[in-house]
DODOSE-73587 format. One record per residue: residue in three letters; x, y, z of N, C-alpha, C in turn. Coordinates in steps of 0.001 Angstrom, whole numbers, plus 500000, padded with zeros to 6 digits. Layout:
ALAXYZXYZXYZ;...
***
This chain:
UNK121301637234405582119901637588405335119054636319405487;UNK117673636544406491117137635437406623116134635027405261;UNK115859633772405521115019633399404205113570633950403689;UNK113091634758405291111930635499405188112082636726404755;UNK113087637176405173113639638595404453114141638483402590;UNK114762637183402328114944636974401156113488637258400280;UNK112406636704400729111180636490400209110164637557399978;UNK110803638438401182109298639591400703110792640594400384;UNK111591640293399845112253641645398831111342641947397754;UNK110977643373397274110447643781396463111255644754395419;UNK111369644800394261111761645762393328110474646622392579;UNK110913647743392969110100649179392417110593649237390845;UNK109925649366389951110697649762388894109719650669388273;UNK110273651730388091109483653104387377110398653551386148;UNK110032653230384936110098653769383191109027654712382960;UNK110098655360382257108836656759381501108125656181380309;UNK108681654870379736108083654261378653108758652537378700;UNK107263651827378583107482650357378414108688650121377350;UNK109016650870375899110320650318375485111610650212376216;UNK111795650975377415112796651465377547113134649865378322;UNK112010649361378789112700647946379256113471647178378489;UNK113237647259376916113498646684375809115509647075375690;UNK116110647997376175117015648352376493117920647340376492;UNK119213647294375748120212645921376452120333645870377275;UNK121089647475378333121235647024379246120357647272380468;UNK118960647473380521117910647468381183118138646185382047;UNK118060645032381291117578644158382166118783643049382906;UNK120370644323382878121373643672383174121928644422384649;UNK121123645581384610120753647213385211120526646320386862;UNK118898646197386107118451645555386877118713643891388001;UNK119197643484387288120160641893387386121291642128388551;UNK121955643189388283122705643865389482122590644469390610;UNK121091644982390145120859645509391467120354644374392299;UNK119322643580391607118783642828392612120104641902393395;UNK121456641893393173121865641097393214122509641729394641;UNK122760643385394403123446643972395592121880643571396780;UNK120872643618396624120016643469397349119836641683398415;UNK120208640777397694120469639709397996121587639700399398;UNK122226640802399418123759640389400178123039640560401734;UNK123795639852402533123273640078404419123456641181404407;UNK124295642569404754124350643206405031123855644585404415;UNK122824643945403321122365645285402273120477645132402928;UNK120282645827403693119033646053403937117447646523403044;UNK118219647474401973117632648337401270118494649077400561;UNK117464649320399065118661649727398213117917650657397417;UNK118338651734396919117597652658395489118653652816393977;UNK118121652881393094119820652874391877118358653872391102;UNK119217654907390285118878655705389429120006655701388300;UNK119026655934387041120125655623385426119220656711384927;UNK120030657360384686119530658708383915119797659288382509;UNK119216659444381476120807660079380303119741660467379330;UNK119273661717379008118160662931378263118977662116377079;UNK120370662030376638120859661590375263120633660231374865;UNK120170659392375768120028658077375100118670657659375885;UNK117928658415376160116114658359376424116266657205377789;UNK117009657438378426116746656497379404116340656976381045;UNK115334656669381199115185656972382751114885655741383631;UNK115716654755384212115509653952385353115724654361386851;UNK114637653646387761114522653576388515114206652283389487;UNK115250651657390578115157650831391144115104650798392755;UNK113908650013393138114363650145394474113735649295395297;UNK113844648835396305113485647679397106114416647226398496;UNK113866646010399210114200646089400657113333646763401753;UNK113654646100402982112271645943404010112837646948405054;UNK112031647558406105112191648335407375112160647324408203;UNK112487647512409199112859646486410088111524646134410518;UNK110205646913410039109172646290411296108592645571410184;UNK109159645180408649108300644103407684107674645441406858;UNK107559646850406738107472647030406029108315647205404714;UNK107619647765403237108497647573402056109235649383401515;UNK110434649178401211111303650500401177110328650637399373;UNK109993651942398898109721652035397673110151653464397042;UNK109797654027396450110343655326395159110062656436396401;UNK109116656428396991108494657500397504109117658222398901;UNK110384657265399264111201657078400718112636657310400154;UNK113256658701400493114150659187400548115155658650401069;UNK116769659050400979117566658160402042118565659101401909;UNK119503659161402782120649660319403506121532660101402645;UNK121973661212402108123142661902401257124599661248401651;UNK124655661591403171125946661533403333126932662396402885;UNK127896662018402403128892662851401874128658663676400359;UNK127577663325400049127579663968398603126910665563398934;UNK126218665465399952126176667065400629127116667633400302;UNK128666667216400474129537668384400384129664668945398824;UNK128963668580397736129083669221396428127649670219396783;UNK127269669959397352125876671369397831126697672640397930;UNK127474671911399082127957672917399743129277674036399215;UNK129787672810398116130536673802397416130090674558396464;UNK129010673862395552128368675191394478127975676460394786;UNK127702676220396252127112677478397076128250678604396800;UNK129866677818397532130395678876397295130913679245396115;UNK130705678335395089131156679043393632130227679922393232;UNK128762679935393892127894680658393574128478681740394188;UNK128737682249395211129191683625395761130600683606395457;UNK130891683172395000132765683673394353132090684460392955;UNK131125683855392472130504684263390809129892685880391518;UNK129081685929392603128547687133392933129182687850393502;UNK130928687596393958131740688707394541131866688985395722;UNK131231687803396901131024687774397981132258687544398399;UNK133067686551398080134576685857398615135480685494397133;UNK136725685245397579137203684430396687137693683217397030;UNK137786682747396368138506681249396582140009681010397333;UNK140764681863397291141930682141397644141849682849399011;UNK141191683479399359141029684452400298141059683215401908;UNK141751683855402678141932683258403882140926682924404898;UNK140540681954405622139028681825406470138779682657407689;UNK140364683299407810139927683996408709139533685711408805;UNK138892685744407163138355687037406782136599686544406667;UNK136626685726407249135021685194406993134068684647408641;UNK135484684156409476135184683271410601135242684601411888;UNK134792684115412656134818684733414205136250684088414761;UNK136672685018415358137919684998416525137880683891417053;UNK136550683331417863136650682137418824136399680894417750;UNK136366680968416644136169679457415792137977679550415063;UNK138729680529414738139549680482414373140819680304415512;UNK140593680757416768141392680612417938142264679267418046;UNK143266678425417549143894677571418446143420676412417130;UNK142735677109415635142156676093414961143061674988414188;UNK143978675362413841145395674347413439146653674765413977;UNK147225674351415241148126674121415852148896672620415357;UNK150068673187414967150952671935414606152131672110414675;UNK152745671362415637154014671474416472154481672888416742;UNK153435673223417950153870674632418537153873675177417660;UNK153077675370416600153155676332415112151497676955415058;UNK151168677707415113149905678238414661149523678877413329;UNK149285677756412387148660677835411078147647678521410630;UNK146929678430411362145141678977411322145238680287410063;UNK145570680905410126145820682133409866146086681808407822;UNK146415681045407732147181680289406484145783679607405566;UNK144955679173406111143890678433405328143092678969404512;UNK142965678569403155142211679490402686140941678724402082;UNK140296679347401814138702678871401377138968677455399950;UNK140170677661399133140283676122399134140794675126399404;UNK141796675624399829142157674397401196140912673781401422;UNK139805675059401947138783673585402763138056673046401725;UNK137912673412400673137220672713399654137220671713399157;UNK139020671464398954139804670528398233140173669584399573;UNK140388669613400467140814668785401451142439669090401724;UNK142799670479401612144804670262401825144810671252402471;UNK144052671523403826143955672393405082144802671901405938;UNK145262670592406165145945669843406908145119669281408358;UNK143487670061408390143076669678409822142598669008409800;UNK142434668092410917141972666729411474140558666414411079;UNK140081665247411273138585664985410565137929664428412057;UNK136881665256412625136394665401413638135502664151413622;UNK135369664082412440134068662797412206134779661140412278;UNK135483661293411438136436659685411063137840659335411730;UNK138534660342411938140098660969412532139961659980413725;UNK141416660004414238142048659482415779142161660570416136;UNK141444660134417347141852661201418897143118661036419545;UNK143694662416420240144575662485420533144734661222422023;UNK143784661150422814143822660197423757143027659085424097;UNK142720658751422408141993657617422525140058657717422580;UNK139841658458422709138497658918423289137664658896421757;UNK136816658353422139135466658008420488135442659869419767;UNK135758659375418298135849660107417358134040660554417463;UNK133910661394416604132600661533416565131729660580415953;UNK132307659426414697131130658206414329130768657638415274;UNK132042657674416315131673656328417574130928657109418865;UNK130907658568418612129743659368419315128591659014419035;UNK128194659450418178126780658936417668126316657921418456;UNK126750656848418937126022655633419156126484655814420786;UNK127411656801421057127529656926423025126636658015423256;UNK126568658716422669125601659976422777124164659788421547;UNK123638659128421395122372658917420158121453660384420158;UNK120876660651421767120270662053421662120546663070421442;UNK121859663491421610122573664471421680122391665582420106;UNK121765666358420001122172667517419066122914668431418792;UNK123990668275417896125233668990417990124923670542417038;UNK125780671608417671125974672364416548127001672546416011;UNK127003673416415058128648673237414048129310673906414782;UNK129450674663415785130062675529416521130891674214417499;UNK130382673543418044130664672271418462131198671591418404;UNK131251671121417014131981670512416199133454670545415781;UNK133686672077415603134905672969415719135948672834417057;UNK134863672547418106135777672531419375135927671166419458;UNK135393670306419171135785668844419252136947669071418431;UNK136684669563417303137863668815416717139406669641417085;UNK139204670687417827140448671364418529140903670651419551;UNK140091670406420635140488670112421554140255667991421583;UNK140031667435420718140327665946420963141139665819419297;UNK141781666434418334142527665917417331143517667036417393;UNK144584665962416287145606667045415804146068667043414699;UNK146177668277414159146243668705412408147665667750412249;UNK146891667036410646147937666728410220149270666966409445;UNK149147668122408572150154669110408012149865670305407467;UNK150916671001407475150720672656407096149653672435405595;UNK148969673900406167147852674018405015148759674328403674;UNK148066673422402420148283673621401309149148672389400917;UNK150264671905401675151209670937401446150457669222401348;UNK149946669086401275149094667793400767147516667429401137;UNK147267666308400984145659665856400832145543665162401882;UNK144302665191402213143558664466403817142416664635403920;UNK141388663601403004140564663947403248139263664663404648;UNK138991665916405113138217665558406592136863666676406181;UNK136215665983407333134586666592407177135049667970407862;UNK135686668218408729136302669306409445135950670733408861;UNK136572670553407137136754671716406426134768672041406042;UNK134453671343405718133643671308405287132296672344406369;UNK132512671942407882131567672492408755132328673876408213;UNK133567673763408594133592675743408151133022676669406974;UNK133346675512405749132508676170404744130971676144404893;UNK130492675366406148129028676089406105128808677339406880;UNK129868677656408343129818678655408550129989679840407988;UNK130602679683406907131313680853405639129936681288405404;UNK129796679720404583128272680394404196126823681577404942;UNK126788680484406215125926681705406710126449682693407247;UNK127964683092407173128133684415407334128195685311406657;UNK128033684698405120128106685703404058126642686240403610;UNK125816684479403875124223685024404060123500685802404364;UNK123721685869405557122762685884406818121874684847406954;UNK121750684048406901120867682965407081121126681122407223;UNK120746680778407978120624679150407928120720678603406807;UNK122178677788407140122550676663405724121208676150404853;UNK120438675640406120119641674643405459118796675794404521;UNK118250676907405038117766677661404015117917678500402467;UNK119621678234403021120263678389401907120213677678400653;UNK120313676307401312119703675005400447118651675263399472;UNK117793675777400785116533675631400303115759676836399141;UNK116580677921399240116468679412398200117450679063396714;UNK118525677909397225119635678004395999119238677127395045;UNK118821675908395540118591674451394723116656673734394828;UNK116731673528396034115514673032396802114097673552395569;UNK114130675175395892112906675526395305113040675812393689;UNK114099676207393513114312676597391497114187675477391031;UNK115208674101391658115305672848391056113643671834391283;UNK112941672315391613111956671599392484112067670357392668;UNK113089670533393708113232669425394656112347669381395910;UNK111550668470395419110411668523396876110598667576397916;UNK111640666912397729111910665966398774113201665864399313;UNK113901667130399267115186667078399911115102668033401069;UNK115659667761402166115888668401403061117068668173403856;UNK117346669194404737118569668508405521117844668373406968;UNK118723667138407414118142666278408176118262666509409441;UNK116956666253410690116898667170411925116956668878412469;UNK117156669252410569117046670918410574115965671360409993;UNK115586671372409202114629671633407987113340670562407869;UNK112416671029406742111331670052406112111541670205404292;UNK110839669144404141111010668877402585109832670034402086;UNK109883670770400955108842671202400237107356670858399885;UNK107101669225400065106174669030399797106186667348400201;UNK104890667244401462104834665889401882106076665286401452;UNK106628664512402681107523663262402061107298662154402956;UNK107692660936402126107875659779403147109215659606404176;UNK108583658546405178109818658559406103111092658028405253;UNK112298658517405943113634658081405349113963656148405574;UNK114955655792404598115090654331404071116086654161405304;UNK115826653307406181116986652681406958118096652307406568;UNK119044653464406991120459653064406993121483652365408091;UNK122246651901407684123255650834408539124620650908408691;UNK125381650668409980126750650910410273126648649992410683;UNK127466648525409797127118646989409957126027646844410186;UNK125921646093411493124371645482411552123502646570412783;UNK124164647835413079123250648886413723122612649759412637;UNK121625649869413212121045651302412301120426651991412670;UNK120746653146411987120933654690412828120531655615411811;UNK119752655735411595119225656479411210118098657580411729;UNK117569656974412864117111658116413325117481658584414535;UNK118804658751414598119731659407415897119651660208415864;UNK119048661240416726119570662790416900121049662860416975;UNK121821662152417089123107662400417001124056662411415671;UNK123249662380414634122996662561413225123262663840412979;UNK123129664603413528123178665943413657124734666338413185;UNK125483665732413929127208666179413520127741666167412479;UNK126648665078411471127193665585409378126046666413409312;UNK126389667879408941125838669131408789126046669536407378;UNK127153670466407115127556671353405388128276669605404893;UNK128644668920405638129565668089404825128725667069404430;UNK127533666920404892126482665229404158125213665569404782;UNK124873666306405333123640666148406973122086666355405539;UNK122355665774404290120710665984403447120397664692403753;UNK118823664804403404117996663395402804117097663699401190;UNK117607662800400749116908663216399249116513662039398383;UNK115877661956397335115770660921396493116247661263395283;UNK116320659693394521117337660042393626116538660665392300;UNK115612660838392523114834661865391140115483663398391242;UNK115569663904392641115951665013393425117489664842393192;UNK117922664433393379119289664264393380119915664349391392;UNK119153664059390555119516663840389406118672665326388717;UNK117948666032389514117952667186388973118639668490389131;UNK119777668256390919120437668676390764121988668580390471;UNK122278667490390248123118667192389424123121667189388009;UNK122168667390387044121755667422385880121983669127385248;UNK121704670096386603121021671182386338123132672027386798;UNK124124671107387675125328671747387877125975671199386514;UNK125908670441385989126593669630385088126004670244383584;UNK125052671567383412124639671700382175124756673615382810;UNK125381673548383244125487674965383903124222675889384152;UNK123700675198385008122353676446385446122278676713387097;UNK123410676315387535123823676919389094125181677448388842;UNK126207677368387848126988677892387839127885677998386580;UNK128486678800386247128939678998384557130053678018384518;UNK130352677793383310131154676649382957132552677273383391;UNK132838678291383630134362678619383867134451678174385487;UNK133210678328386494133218677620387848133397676102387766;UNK132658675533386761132191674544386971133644673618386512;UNK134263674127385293135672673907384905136719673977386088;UNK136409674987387238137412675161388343137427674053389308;UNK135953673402389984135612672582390454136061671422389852;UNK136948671261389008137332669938388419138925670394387982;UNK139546670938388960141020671052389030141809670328389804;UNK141657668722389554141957667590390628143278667327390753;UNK143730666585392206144620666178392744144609664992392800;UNK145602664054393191145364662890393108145006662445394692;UNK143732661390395109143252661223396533143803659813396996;UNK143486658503395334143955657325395659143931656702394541;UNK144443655690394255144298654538392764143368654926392002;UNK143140655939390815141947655799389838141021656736390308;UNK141280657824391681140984658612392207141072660087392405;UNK140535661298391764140997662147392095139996663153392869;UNK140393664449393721138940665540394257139239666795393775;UNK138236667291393720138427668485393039138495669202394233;UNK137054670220393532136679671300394707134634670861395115;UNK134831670218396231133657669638396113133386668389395235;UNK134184667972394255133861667145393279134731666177393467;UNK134791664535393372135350663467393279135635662887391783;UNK136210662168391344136484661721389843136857660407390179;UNK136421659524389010136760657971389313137474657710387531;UNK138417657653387487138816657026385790139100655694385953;UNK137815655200385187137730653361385166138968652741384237;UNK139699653416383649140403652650382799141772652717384134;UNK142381653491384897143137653581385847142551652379386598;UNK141937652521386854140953651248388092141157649899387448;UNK141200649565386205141270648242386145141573648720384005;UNK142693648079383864143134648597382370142467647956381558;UNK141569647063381515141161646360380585139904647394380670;UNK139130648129381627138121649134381521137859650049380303;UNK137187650383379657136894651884378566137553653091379363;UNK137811653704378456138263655318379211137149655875379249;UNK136614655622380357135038656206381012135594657086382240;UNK134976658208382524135319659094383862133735658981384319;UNK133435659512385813132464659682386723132936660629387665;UNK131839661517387656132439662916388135131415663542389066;UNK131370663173390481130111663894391201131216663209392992;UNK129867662843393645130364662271394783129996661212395654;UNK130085660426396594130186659455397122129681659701398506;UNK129731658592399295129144659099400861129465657712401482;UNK129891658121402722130212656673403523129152655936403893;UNK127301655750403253126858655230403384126297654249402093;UNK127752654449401592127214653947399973126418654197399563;UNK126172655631399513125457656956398495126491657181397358;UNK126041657642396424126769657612395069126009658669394722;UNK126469659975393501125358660699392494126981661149391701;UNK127091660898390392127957660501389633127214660893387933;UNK127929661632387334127906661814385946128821661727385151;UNK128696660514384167129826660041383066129611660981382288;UNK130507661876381691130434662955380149130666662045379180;UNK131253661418379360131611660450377975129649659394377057;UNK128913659263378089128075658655377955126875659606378081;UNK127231660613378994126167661547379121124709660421380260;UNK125522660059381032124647659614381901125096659621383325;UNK123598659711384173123694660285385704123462659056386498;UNK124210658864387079123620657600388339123329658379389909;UNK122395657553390520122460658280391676121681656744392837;UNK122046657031393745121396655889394655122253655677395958;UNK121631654511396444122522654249397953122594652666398242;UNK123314651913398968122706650430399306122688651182401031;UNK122936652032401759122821652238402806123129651580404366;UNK124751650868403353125065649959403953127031650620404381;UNK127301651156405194128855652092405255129605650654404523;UNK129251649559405041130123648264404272130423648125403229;UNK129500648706402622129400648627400855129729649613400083;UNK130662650644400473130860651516399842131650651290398174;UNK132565650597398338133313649589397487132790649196396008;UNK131520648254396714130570647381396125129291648524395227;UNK129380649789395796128202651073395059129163651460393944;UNK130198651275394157131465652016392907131562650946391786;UNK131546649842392068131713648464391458130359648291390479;UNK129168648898391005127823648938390859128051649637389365;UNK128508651241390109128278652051388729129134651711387627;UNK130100650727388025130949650596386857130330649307385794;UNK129639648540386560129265647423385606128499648046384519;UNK126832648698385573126313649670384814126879650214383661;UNK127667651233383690128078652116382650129209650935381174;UNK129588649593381756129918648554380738128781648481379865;UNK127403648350380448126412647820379318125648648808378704;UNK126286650472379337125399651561378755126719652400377545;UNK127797651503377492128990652059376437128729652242374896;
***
């Protein structure tokens, strides 16, 4: 980071009340963030601290656009992967209304030509075998169209994006990429892998159970009850009410954020939101008013993903005392995004984090974030 860029960093800070600065760990909150903001490769950053039980509402944010202007509260930034908990409440919402079940196979939901040839593994045709949580949970066994190796070498879809930038994909699309350039990694049900793969299908589920466009779905389920006026999904939709342009995000030192080729994270990350938006609907799944606690209990029937790691259904879990033993037995329970997006709720503390450094580098360093955080909010 150059020394001119060091200089006009700015921090936003919005309290619902001047005591709350008075906070211990307010001004240690803060101390951290500015500190992720300092690093070369962190352009721009937002952090949200949330918790109705201990009166706290922070808000941080700061970092420049590339043309010298300043990132502030009012400038949204891409979900990423935490889309895919959208996308699963949706369907706990229609498992609750009797539309599907959870168990039920995808190919009582999908068309012939999306299910055709969809997990082939060693001369074996699986397809037939997957069921609606398989794709939820990640143990479908199929390939990840987005992150995955190609069968002959040929750019996965991240490394599309930047060979194709204009290009607008549909999820239909997506499906055939990932047939015809990957190959499933094991029979459905028999273990974990994480891929965005499953995820496009559960948006097709969705609008086939609809009738209607994901993004509108969004926008009838969460968007307008939750009044979220500044979320939308991105290159499909508009926000509810005026918004500012989105916060420049980065894959190292490119940034891409306004690629039409953005288009290919759809049901699995494809929102833009802020973290006020983001903490009301996470506030509003986590106190059951999108879905009853016996769903919401199901969505947290985890497997193990990695060290201190587990996924539910739609849902990720981090147990800090696994992560490092000298930690509190603190859990964080929401999801993550490969652009070091975070939206995360500790039960133990009764507090919501939500934010991004918008940096894929830093994904690591956003987890590290919420954990210091939640040390000085114990």
């Amino acid at each position: 980071m150059n020394c001119l860029y060091t200089l006009t960093i700015a921090i936003f800070i919005s309290v619902n009340a001047s005591a709350e600065q008075n906070h211990k760990g307010y001004k240690k909150t803060k101390k951290y963030f500015q500190k992720e903001l300092k690093k070369d490769d962190v352009h721009n950053a937002c952090l949200s601290v949330y918790s109705p039980g201990k009166k706290i509402s922070w808000s941080f944010y700061g970092g420049d656009y590339k043309d010298g202007s300043q990132v502030s509260s009012e400038n949204p930034f891409y979900l990423a992967s935490i889309g895919k908990t959208f996308t699963a409440t949706v369907i706990l919402q229609l498992t609750e209304e009797g539309k599907l079940k959870i168990d039920d196979t995808i190919g009582q939901y999908l068309s012939c030509e999306v299910m055709e040839g969809l997990h082939m593994l060693n001369d074996t045709d699986y397809s037939n075998e997957i069921t609606v949580r398989h794709l939820l949970q990640h143990t479908s066994g199929l390939p990840d169209y987005f992150e995955g190796k190609t069968k002959d070498g040929s750019p996965n879809m991240m490394e599309m994006l930047l060979v194709e930038p204009e290009k607008l994909w549909e999820p239909n699309e997506l499906i055939v990429f990932s047939k015809h350039k990957m190959a499933p990694n094991f029979k459905p049900g028999t273990d974990y892998r994480y891929t965005d793969t499953e995820y496009i299908l559960l948006g097709l589920i969705i609008e086939k159970l609809s009738g209607r466009a994901l993004c509108d779905v969004f926008e009838e389920r969460f968007f307008k009850p939750l009044q979220m006026h500044h979320t939308y999904m991105n290159l499909r939709s508009k926000p509810l009410k005026p918004t500012s342009k989105i916060a420049e995000m980065y894959v190292g030192r490119i940034e891409v954020s306004a690629l039409k080729s953005l288009s290919a994270d759809w049901a699995g990350g494809g929102l833009v939101s802020t973290t006020e938006d983001i903490n009301k609907f996470q506030t509003a799944l986590f106190t059951e008013k999108l879905i009853s606690n016996v769903s919401l209990e199901f969505m947290q029937n985890w497997i193990p993903e990695s060290k201190s790691m587990y996924y539910g259904l739609g849902l990720r879990k981090f147990e800090l005392r696994e992560m490092f033993p000298m930690l509190p037995k603190l859990t964080l329970i929401g999801h993550s995004g490969s652009t070091a997006s975070f939206m995360y709720y500790c039960p133990q503390l009764d507090v919501y984090l939500s934010g991004t450094l918008n940096q894929t580098n830093q994904v690591k360093e956003s987890v590290l974030l919420m954990v210091k955080i939640l040390l000085q909010l114990k």
